[in-house]
C-alpha positions in Angstrom: 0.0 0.0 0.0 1.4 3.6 -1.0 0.6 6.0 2.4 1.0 9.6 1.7 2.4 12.4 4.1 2.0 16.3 3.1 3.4 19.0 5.3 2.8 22.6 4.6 5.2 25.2 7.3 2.3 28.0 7.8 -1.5 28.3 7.9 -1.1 30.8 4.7 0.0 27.6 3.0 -1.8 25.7 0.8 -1.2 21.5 0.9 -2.9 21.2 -2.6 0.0 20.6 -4.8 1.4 17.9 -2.5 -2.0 16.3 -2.2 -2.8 15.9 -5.8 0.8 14.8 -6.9 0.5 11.8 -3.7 -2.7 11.2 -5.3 -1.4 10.8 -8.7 1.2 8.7 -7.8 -1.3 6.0 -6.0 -1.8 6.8 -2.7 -4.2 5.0 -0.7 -4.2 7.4 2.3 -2.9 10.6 2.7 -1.7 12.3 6.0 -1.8 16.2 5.9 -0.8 18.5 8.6 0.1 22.2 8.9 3.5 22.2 11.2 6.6 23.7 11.2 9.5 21.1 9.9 11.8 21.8 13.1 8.3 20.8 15.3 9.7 17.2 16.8 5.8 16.9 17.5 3.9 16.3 14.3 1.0 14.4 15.2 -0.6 13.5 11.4 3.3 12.7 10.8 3.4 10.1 13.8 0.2 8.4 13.3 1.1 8.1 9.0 4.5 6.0 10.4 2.1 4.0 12.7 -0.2 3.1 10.3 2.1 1.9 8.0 2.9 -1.9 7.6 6.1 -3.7 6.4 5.5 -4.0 2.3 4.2 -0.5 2.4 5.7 2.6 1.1 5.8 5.9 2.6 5.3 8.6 -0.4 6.2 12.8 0.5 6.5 15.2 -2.3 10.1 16.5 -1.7 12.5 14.8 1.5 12.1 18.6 3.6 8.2 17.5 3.8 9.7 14.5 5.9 12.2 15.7 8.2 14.5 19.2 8.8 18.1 17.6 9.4 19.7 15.4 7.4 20.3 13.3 10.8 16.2 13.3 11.5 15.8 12.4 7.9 18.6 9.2 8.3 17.1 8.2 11.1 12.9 8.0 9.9 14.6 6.3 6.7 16.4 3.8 8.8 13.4 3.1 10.8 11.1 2.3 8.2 13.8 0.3 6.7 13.7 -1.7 9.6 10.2 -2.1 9.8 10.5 -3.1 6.0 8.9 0.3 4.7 9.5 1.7 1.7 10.3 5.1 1.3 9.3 7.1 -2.5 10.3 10.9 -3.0 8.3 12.2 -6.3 10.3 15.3 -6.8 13.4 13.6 -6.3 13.0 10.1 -8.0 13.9 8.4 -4.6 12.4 4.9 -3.9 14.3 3.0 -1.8 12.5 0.0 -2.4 14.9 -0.5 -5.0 18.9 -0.8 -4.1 19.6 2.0 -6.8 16.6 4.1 -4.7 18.4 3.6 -1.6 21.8 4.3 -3.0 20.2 7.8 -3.8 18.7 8.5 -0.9 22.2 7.7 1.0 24.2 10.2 -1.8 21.5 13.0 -1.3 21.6 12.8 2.4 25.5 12.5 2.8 25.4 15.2 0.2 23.5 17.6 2.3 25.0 16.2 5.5 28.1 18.0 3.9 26.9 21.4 2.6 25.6 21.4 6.7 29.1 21.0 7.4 30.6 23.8 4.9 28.0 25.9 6.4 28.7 25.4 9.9 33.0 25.8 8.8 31.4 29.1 7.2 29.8 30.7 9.8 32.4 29.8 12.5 35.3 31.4 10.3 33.2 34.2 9.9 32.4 34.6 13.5 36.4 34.4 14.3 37.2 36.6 11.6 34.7 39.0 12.6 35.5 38.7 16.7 39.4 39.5 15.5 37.9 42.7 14.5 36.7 43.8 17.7 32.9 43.2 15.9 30.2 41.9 18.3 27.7 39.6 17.2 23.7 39.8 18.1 21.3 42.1 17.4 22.1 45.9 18.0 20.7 47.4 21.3 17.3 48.9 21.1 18.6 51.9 22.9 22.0 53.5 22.6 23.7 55.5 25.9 22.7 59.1 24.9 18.9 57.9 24.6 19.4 55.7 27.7 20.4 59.0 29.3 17.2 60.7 27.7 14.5 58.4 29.0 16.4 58.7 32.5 15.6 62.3 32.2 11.8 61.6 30.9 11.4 59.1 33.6 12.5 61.5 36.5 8.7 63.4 35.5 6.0 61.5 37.4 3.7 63.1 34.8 5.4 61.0 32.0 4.1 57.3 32.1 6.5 55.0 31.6 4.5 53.8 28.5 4.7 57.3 27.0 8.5 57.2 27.5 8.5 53.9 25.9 6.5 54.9 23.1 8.8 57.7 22.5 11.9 56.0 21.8 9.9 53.4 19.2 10.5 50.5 22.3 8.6 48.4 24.6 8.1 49.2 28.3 10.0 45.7 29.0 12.9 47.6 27.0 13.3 50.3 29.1 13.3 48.5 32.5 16.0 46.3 30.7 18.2 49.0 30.4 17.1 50.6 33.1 17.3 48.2 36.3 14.9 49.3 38.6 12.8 51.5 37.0 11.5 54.9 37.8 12.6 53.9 41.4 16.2 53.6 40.6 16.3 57.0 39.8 17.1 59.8 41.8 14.5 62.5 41.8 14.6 66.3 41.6 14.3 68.0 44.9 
């Protein structure tokens, strides 16, 4: 029996395209679910790989439908392997029913398993090179010293809420008790 799975990432999403090519192909049954890939929790996902039985084949439209990493994507194919479960990829021409289908699958994964790597290599020399620099990394504070030192002086007039101050630097309330511990209260106040 051919058992379909179709993910789509977002509720703006639409499964169609998946659906009808799963169809096309001869699926039985087709599991559908709306879920982020990285989600460990995909419920349609889980009960698809329980319905299945050994002989059958598990068909997705492309392998990122299936799994994020390369290492969650081994391990589902290994497991249905053991369970005697095919697995068929229609954009990619993977069926590892046959030895020349599972000698793809293995190539694309190890393939991708490596551009991971030159990825990672990437980013960490970029990291070093830009830490050798004196750069910092991260996302640039909300609020620089000079309007730190401006909302300290707003915040010193009880007639200025603390939501008004906020609003007037563009930030959120949470912001400006962030970068200034303490509050209104930390502050000392005109006499």
């Amino acid at each position: 029996m051919l058992v379909g799975y179709a993910r789509v990432s977002t509720r703006d999403q639409s499964p169609a395209l998946q659906i009808e090519a799963l169809r096309h192909a001869g699926c039985e049954r087709v599991f559908m679910e709306k879920a982020s890939g990285a989600q460990r929790d995909r419920p349609e996902l889980k009960a698809a790989l329980d319905y299945l039985r050994a002989g059958d084949t598990l068909a997705v439209w492309k392998l990122d439908r299936l799994a994020r990493s390369v290492r969650q994507l081994v391990e589902t194919a290994e497991d249905l392997a053991k369970r005697e479960i095919g697995l068929r990829v229609l954009t990619q021409a993977i069926d590892t029913t046959s030895s020349g289908g599972r000698l793809v699958f293995h190539v694309f994964a190890a393939v991708a398993e490596f551009e991971r790597e030159l990825t990672l290599e990437r980013t960490h020399a970029g990291l070093a090179q830009a830490k050798a620099l004196g750069r910092r990394g991260g996302r640039k504070p909300a609020m620089g010293p000079a309007e730190i030192k401006r909302a300290k002086a707003m915040l010193t007039d009880r007639t200025i809420t603390v939501e008004e101050v906020a609003q007037q630097f563009g930030v959120q309330p949470s912001t400006l008790y962030r970068h200034i511990p303490g509050g209104r209260s930390s502050l000392s106040q005109p006499t």
